[in-house]
C-alpha positions as a printed NumPy array, in Angstrom:
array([[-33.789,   7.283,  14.708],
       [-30.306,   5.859,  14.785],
       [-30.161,   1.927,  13.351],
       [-28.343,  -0.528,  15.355],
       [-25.215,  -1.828,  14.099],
       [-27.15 ,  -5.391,  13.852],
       [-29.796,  -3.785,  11.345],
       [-26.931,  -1.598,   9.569],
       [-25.213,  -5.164,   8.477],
       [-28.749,  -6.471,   7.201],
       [-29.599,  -3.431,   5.101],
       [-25.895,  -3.309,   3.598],
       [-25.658,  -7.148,   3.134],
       [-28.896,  -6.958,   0.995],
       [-27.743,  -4.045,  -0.89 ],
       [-24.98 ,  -5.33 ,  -1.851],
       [-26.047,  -8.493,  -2.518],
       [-29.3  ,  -6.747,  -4.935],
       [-26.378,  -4.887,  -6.487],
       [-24.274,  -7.962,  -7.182],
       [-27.537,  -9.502,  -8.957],
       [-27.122,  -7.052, -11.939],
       [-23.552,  -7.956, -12.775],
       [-22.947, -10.37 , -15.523],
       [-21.335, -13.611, -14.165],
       [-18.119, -13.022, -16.495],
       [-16.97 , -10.153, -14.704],
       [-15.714,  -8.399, -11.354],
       [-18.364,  -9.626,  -8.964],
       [-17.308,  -6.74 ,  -6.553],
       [-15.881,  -9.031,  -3.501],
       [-14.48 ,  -6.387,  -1.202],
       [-17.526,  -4.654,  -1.157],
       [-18.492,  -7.274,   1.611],
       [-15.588,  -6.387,   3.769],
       [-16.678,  -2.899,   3.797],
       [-18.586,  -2.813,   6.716],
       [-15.403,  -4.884,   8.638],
       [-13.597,  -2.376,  11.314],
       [-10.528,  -4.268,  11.053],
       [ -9.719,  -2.948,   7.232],
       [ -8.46 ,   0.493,   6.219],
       [ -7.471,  -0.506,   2.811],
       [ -9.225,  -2.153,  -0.026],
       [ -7.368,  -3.588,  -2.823],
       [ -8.53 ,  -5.335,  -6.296],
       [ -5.81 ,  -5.689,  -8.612],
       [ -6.425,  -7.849, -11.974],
       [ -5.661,  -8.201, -15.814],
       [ -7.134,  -5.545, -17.882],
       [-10.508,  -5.801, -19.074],
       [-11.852,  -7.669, -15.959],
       [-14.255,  -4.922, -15.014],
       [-13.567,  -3.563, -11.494],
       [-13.591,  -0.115, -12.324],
       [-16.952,   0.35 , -13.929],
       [-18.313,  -2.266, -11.542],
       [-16.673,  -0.864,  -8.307],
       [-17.405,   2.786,  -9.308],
       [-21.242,   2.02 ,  -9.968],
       [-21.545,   0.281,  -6.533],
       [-19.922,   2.996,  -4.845],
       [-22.278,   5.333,  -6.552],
       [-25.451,   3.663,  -5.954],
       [-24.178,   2.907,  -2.543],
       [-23.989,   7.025,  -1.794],
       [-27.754,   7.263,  -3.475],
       [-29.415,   4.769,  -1.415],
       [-27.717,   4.591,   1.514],
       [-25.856,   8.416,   1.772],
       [-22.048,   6.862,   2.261],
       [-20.775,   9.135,  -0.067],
       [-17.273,   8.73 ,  -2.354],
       [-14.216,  10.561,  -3.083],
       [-12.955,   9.939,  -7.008],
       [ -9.173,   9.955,  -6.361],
       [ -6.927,  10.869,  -9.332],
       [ -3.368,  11.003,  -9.93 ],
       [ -3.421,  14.851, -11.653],
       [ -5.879,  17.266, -12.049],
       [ -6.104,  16.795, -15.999],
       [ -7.447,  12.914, -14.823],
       [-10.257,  14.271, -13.33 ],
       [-12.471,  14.713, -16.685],
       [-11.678,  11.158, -17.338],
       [-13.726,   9.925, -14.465],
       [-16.459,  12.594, -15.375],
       [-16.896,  10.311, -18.443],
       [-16.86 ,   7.516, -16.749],
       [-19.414,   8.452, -14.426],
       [-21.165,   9.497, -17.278],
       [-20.791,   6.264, -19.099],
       [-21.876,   4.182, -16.229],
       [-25.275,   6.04 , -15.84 ],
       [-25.935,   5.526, -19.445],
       [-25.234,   1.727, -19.489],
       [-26.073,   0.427, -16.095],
       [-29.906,  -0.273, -15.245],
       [-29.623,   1.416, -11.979],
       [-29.137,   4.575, -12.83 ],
       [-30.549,   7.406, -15.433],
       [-27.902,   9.755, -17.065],
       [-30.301,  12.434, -17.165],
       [-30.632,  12.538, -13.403],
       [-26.362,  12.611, -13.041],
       [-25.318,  16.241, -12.495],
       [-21.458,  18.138, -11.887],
       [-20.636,  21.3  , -10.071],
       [-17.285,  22.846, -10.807],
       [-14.701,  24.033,  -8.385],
       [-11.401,  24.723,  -7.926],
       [-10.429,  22.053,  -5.762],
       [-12.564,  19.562,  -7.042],
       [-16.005,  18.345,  -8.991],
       [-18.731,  17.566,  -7.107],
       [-21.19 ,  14.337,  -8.585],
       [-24.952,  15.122,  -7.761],
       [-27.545,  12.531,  -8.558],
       [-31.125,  13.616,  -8.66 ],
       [-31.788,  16.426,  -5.438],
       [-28.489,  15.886,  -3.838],
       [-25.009,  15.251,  -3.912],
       [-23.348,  11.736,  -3.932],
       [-19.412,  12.345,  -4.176],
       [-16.606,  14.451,  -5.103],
       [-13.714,  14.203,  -7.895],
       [-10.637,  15.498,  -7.073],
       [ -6.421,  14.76 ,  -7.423],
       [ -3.423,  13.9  ,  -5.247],
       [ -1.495,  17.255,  -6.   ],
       [ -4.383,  19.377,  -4.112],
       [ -4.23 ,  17.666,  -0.919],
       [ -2.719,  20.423,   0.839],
       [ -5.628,  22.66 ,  -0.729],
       [ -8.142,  20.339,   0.607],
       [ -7.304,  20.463,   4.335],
       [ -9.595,  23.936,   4.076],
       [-12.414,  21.749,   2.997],
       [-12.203,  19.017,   5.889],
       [-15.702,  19.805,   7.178],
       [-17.303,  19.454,   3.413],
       [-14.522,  16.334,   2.969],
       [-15.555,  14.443,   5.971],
       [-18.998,  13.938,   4.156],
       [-17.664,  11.734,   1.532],
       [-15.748,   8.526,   3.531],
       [-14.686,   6.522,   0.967],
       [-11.592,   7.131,  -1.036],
       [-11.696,   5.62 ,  -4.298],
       [ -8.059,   5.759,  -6.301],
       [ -8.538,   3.856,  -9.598],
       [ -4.887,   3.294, -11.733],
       [ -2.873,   3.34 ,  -8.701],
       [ -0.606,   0.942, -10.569],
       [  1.175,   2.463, -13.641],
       [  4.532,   3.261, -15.454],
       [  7.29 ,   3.851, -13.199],
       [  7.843,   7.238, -14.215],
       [  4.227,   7.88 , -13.583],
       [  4.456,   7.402,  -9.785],
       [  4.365,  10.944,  -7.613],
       [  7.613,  10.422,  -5.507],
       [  5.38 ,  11.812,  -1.825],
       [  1.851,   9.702,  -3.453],
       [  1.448,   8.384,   0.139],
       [  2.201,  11.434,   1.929],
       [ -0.706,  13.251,  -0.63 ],
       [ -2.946,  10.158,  -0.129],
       [ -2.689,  10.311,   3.876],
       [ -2.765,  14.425,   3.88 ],
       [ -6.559,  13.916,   1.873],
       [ -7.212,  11.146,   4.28 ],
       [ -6.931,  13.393,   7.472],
       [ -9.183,  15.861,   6.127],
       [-11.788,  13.035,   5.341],
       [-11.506,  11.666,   8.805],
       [-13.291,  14.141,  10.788],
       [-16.37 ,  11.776,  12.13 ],
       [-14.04 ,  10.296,  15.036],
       [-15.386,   7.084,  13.913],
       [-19.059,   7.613,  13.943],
       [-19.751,   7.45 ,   9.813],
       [-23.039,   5.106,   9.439],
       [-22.746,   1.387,   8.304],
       [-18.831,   1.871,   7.788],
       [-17.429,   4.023,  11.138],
       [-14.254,   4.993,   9.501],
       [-12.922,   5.742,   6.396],
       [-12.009,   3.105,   3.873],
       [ -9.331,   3.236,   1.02 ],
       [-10.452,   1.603,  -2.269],
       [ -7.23 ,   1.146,  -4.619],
       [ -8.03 ,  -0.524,  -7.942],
       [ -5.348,  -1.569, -10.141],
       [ -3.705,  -3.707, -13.333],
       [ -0.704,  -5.334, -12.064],
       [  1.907,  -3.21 , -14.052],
       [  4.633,  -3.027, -11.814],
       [  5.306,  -2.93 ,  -8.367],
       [  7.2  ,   0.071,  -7.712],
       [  3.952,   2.174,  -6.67 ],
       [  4.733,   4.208,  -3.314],
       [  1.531,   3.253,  -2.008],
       [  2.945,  -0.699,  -1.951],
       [  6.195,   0.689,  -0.389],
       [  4.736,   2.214,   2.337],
       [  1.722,  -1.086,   2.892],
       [  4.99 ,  -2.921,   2.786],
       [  3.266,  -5.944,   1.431],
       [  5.806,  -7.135,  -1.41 ],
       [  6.204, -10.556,   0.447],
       [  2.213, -10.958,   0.251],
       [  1.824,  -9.897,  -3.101],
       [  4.687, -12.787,  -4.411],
       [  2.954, -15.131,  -2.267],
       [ -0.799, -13.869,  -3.256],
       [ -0.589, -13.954,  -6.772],
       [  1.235, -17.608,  -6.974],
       [ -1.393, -19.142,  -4.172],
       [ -4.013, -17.394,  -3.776],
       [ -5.395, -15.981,  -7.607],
       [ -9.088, -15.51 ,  -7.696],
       [ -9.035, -15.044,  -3.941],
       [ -9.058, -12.354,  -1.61 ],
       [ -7.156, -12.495,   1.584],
       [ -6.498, -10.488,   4.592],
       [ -3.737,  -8.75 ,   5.598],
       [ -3.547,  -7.02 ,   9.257],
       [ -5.333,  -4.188,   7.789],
       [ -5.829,  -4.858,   4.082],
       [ -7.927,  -6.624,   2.375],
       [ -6.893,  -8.196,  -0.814],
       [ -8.613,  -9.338,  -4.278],
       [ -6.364, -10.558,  -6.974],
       [ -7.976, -12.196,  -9.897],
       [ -7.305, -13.639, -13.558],
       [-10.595, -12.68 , -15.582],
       [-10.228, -15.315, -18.154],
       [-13.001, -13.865, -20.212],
       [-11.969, -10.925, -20.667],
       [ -8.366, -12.606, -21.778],
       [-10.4  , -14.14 , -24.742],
       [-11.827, -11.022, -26.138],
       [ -8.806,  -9.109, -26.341],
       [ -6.471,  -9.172, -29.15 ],
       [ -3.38 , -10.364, -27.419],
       [ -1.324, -11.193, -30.736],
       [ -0.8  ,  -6.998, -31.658],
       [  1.87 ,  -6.679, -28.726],
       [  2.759, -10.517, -28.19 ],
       [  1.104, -10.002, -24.938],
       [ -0.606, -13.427, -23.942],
       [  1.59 , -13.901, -21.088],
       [  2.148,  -9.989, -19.787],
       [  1.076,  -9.216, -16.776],
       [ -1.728,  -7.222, -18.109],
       [ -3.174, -10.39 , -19.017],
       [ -1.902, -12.777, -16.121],
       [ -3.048, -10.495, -13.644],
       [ -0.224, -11.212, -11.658],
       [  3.361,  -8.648, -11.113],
       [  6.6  , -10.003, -13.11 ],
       [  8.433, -11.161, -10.057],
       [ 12.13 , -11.914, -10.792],
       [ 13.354, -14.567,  -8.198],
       [ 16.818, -14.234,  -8.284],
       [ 19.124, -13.086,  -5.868],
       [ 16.131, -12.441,  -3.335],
       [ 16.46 , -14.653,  -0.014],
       [ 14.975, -17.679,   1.187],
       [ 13.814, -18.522,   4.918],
       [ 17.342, -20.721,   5.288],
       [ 19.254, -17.252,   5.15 ],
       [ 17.124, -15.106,   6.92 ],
       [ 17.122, -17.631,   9.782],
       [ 20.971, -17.859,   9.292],
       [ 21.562, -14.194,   9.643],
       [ 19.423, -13.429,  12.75 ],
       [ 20.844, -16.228,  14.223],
       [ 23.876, -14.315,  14.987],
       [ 23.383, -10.624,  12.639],
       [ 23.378,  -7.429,  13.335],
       [ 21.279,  -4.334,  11.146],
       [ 21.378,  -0.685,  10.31 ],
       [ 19.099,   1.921,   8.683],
       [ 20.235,   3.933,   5.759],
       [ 17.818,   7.017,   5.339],
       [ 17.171,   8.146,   1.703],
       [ 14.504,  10.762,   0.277],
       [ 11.705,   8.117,  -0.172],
       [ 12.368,   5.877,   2.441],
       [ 14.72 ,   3.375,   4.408],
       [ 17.102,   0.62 ,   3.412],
       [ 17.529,  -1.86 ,   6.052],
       [ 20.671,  -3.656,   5.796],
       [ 20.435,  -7.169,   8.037],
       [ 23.911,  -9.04 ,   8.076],
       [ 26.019, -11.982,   9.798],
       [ 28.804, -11.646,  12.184],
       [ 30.535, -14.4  ,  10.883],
       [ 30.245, -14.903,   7.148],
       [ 28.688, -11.138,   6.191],
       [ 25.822, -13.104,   4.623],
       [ 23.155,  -9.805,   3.811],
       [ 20.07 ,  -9.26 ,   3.215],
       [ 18.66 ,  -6.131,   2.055],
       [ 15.244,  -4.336,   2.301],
       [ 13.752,  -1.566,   1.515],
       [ 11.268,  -0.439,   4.306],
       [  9.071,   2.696,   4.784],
       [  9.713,   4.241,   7.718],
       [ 12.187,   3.607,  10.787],
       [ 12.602,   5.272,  14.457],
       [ 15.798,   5.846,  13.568],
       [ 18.885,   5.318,  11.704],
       [ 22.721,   4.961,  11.24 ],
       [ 23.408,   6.396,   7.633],
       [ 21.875,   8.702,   5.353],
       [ 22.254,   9.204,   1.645],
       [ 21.183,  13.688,   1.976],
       [ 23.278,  16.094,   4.069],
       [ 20.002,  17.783,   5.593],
       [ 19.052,  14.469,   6.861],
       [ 22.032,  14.236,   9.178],
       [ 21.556,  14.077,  12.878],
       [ 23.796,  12.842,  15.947],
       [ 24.18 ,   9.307,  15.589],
       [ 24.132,   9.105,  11.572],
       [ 26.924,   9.435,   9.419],
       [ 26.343,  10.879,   5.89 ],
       [ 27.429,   8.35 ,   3.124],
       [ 30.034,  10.415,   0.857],
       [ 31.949,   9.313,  -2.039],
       [ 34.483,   7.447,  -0.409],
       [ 30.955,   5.021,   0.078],
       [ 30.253,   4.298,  -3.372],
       [ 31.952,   2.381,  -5.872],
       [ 31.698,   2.034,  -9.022],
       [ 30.737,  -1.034, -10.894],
       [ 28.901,  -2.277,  -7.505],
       [ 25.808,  -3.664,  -9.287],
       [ 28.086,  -7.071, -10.178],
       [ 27.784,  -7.638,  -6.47 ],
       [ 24.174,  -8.377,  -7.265],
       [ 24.341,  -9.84 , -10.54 ],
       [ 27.471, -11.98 ,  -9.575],
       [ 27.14 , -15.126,  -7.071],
       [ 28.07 , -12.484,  -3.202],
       [ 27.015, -12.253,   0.508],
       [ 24.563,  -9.385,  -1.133],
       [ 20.638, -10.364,  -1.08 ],
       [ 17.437,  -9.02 ,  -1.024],
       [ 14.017,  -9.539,   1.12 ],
       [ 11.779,  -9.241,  -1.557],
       [ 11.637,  -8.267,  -5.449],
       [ 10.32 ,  -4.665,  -4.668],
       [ 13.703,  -3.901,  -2.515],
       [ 15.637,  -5.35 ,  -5.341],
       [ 14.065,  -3.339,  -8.027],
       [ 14.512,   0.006,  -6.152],
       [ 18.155,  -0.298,  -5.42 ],
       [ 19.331,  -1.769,  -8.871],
       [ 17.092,   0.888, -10.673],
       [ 18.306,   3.732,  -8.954],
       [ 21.71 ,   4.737,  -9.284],
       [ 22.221,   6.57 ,  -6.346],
       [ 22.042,   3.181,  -4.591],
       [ 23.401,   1.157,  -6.85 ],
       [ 26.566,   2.042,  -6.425],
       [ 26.514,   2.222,  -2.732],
       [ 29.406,   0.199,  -1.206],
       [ 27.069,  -2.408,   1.   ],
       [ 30.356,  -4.21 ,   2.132],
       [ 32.121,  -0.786,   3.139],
       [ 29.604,   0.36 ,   4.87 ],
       [ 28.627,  -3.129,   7.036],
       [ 32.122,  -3.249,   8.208],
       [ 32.247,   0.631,   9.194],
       [ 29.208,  -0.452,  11.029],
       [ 30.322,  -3.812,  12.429],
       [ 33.484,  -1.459,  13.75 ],
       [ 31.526,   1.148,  14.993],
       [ 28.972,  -0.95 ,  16.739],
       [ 31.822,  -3.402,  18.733],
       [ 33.168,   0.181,  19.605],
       [ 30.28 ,   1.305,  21.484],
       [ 30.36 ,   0.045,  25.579],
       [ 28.004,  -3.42 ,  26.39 ],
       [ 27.582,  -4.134,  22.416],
       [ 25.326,  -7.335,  21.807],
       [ 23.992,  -8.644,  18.358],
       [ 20.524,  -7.851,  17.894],
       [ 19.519, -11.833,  18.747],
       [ 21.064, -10.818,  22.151],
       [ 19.584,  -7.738,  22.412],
       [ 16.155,  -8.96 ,  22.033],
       [ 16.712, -11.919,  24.747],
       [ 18.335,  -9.08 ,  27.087],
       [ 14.754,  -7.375,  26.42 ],
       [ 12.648, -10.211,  26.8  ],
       [ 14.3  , -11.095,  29.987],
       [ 14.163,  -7.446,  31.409],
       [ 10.867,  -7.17 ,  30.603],
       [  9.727, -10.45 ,  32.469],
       [ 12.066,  -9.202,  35.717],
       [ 10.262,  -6.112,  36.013],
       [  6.96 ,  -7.964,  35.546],
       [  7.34 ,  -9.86 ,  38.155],
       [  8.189,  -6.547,  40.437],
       [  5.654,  -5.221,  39.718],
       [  3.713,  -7.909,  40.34 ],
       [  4.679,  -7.98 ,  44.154],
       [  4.489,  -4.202,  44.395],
       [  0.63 ,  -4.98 ,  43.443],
       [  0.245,  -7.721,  46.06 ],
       [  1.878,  -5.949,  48.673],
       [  0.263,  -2.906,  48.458],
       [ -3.506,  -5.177,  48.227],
       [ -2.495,  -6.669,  51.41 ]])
């Protein structure tokens, strides 16, 4: 007999909090793990210093989770030679943690992935980004194991898998198969667990939370907040900070130890400038392999500011040839200049939203160099070119007041016709 949702929330709220009981006090008390059961969250995110415990702690709950109440868990690597390393860990866990008995934990070997059995049945699977497209053949085995689990998300920049979101979404489709009718959680959940090594992960880009995280990590440590559809956990584990030997690497005040992203302020803009450039700006999209540059700027003074956004309906420029359409002009040479990044280093109209934009641009040299300037004022031209041209400010009022006017049409169309 199916459980109401009423006796679903008392059975996981006592799990979890029986669970919680066998955690020392000193470590990751597993906080998301009560927002698991909330419809409004997709993604769950824990990122701390090193040492702090989330993985093992996380990973066990998820495991005894899929035991006692059959929500089962897919182990999310990077690349398939990652996979033995959460094998181990699996392994590890059942040896140390009272819950469980390593001699009961079992693996079956495939080619797309490693299922995890536990006594009589199986509780999850193990399996890697660069076999997504593999997996979409397995979508009615995937669907049975709901939660994605994606430990390390965070790591060296040269780590990073340029299409990680595309991979991540791809597995995600094949997963969600139940049309929202999985027990105690309905749909799908996203568990990314991470040290705060540095922000250029795609997976941030395309949650476009860079703004949250600055804010998060200077207000809100040791707290967990809600985002439209994320739920965030950052957190300093003190504790852990005293055990390890910090003095090797000079490393008392890296981020592996703050918990919190290296955030370089400067150049980045302030509410005084944004508010000064919509008040009479204009924007445009530039199109690049990984994603968009939106470039927001005043009429008057060319005050910019510059950020780097996932995705766009459409846009004006684009850094490929095959990414050319009607409407968007292909940035060649004449674009770039050399010796642009002084714009940014040097006191200029050039700014940027946040620090992730910043560190994408001036770290890539592709867009580095690209002529901001050139290209706002072939823009600016183009745009005043174009027949019943208004600033976007305008162009939003013009909406707004469309909108109402055919509101209230249809408003008397509805009377009319009830008369």
């Amino acid at each position: 007999m199916k459980k109401s949702r009423l006796n679903e929330v008392k059975d996981y709220q006592n799990f979890v909090t029986k669970f919680r009981r066998s955690i020392p006090k000193q470590y990751n008390q597993i906080e998301l793990a009560d927002d698991l059961m909330n419809l409004d969250i997709d993604f769950l995110i824990s990122i701390s210093n090193r040492s702090d415990g989330k993985t093992f702690n996380y990973v066990a709950f998820f495991m005894k989770l899929a035991i006692d109440l059959d929500i089962k868990f897919t182990l999310l690597a990077r690349h398939h030679t990652l996979r033995d390393a959460y094998r181990e860990l699996l392994e590890r866990i059942c040896i140390e943690q009272k819950h469980f008995n390593d001699k009961e934990l079992f693996f079956r070997n495939t080619q797309d992935y490693i299922a995890v059995g536990y006594g009589d049945k199986e509780i999850g699977i193990i399996t890697h980004l660069n076999n997504a497209t593999d997996l979409k053949y397995h979508s009615n085995f995937m669907k049975n194991f709901p939660i994605i689990i994606y430990d390390e998300f965070l790591a060296l920049e040269s780590d990073y898998l340029i299409d990680e979101w595309e991979k991540l979404k791809t597995i995600y489709e094949s997963i969600d198969r139940n049309h929202g009718n999985i027990e105690y959680i309905k749909i799908p959940k996203i568990v990314l667990l991470g040290n705060a090594v540095n922000f250029s992960s795609p997976l941030l880009a395309n949650l476009n939370i860079y703004e949250q995280l600055q804010h998060h990590s200077k207000f809100g440590m040791n707290s967990k907040r809600q985002y439209s559809n994320i739920m965030l956990e950052m957190r300093r584990n003190e504790f852990s900070n005293e055990n390890r030997n910090t003095r090797a690497f000079n490393t008392d005040d890296d981020s592996m130890t703050t918990g919190e992203f290296d955030f370089n302020t400067f150049n980045l803009a302030d509410d005084y400038l944004r508010a000064h450039i919509s008040s009479n700006g204009n924007f445009f999209h530039i199109k690049t392999p990984y994603n968009y540059i939106k470039v927001m700027y005043n009429l008057n003074d060319y005050q910019t500011n510059i950020k780097v956004v996932p995705y766009s309906d459409d846009y004006q420029f684009c850094t490929d040839v095959s990414d050319v359409e009607h409407g968007a002009l292909f940035l060649k040479e004449s674009f770039y200049k050399d010796n642009h990044q002084r714009r940014y280093y040097n006191p200029s109209n050039l700014h940027f939203d946040n620090a992730y934009s910043k560190s994408f641009i001036l770290n890539e040299d592709d867009f580095i160099h690209l002529n901001m300037n050139k290209i706002i004022k072939y823009h600016l031209k183009t745009e005043r070119n174009k027949k019943g041209y208004q600033p976007f400010e305008q162009k939003e009022k013009m909406y707004h007041d469309n909108y109402i006017e055919r509101t209230k049409k249809n408003l008397v169309k509805s009377f009319i016709s009830n008369v």
